[in-house]
N, C-alpha and C positions, 0 to 999 in steps of 0.2 A: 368250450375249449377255443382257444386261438391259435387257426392259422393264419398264418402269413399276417394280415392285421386284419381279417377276418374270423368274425365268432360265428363257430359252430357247435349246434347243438350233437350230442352223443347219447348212448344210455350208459346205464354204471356198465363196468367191466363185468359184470356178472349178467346182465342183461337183465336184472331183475327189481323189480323196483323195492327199498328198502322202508319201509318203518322203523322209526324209533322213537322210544316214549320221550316227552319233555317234562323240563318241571313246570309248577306254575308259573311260574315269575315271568320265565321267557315265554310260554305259551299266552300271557298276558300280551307282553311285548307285540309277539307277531298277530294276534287279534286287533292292537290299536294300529300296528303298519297296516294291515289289512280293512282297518276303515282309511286310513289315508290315503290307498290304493283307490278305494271304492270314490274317494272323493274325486283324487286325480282323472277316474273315469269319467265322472259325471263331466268335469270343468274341461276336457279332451274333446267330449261329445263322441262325434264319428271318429276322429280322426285316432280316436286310442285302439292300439294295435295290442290288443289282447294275446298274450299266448301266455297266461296263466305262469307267471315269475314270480316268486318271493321278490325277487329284487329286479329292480327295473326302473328305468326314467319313468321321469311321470306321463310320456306320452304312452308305454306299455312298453317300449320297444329295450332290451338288454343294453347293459351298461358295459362298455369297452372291459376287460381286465384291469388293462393299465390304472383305469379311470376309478374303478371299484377298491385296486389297492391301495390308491393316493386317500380317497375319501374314507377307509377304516384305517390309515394311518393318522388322520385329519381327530376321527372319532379318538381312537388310544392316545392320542397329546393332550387332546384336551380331557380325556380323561383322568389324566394323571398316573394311571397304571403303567403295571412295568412293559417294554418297549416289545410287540409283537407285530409279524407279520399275519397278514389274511391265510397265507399260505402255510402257517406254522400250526392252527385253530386244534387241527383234527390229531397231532401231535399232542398238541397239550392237554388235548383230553383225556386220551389216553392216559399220557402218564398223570395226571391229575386222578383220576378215574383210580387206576391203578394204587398211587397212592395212599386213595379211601379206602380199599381194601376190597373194589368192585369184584365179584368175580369173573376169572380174564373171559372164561365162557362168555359172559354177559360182554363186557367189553369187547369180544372177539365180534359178537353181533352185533352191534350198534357202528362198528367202521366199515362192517360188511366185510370181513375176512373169512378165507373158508374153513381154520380151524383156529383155534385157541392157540396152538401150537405154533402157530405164523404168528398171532399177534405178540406171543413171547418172544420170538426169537426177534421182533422187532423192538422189541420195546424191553429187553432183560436186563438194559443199563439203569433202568427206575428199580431194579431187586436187590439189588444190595444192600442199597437203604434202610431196606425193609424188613433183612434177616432177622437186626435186633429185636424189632417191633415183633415182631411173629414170633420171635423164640422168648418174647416174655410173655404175651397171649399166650402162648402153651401151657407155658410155665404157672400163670393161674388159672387155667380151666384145668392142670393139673393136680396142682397145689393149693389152688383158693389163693384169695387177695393176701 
């Protein structure tokens, strides 16, 4: 979190530390950031200030906000994909999530919300969408293909 132009660390709002499963792809991912990490430690020596970040400069120490949104805007250009903020992520999944036809339960855990019920009422503008899609699912586990 950033005050003032200092970052401070907090815990989640719940106070509770969260799990959630990945898939392989990006579990791959954060395994090869995590030897790169291991490298940046080794070339740091002493001087690398460990406090165990997914993300972090390569001396170990946390990377500004500002600095982090510029370099994932940097990353989505040259990606070519469509135009997102750092700040947007945990939206998108959701309603991406959603989408697939997660169940909200499931989605409700994985942003760490405390019912399902809060995650729909957040996110109920992605159901409309969706009513056709569902009312023709019905319609063949009622009626067959």
């Amino acid at each position: 979190m950033l005050v003032g132009n200092a970052i401070r660390e907090e815990t989640p709002k719940s106070h509770q530390a969260r799990v959630v499963d990945l898939d392989s792809g990006t579990l791959q991912k954060l395994l090869a950031h995590q030897a790169r990490q291991e490298g940046d430690r080794e070339d740091a020596g002493g001087r690398y200030r460990d406090r165990d970040f997914v993300v972090a400069a390569a001396d170990g120490s946390p990377i500004h906000p500002d600095r982090l949104s510029k370099l994932f805007q940097q990353e989505v250009k040259d990606s070519g994909g469509p135009r997102i903020r750092l700040h947007d992520l945990r939206h998108t999944h959701a309603t991406i999530a959603l989408r697939a036809n997660v169940p909200v339960k499931v989605i409700s855990e994985r942003l760490g919300h405390e019912s399902p019920g809060f995650t729909l009422s957040q996110y109920a503008h992605v159901l409309p969408g969706m009513q056709a899609e569902a009312a023709e699912l019905v319609r063949v586990m009622v009626s067959g293909p």
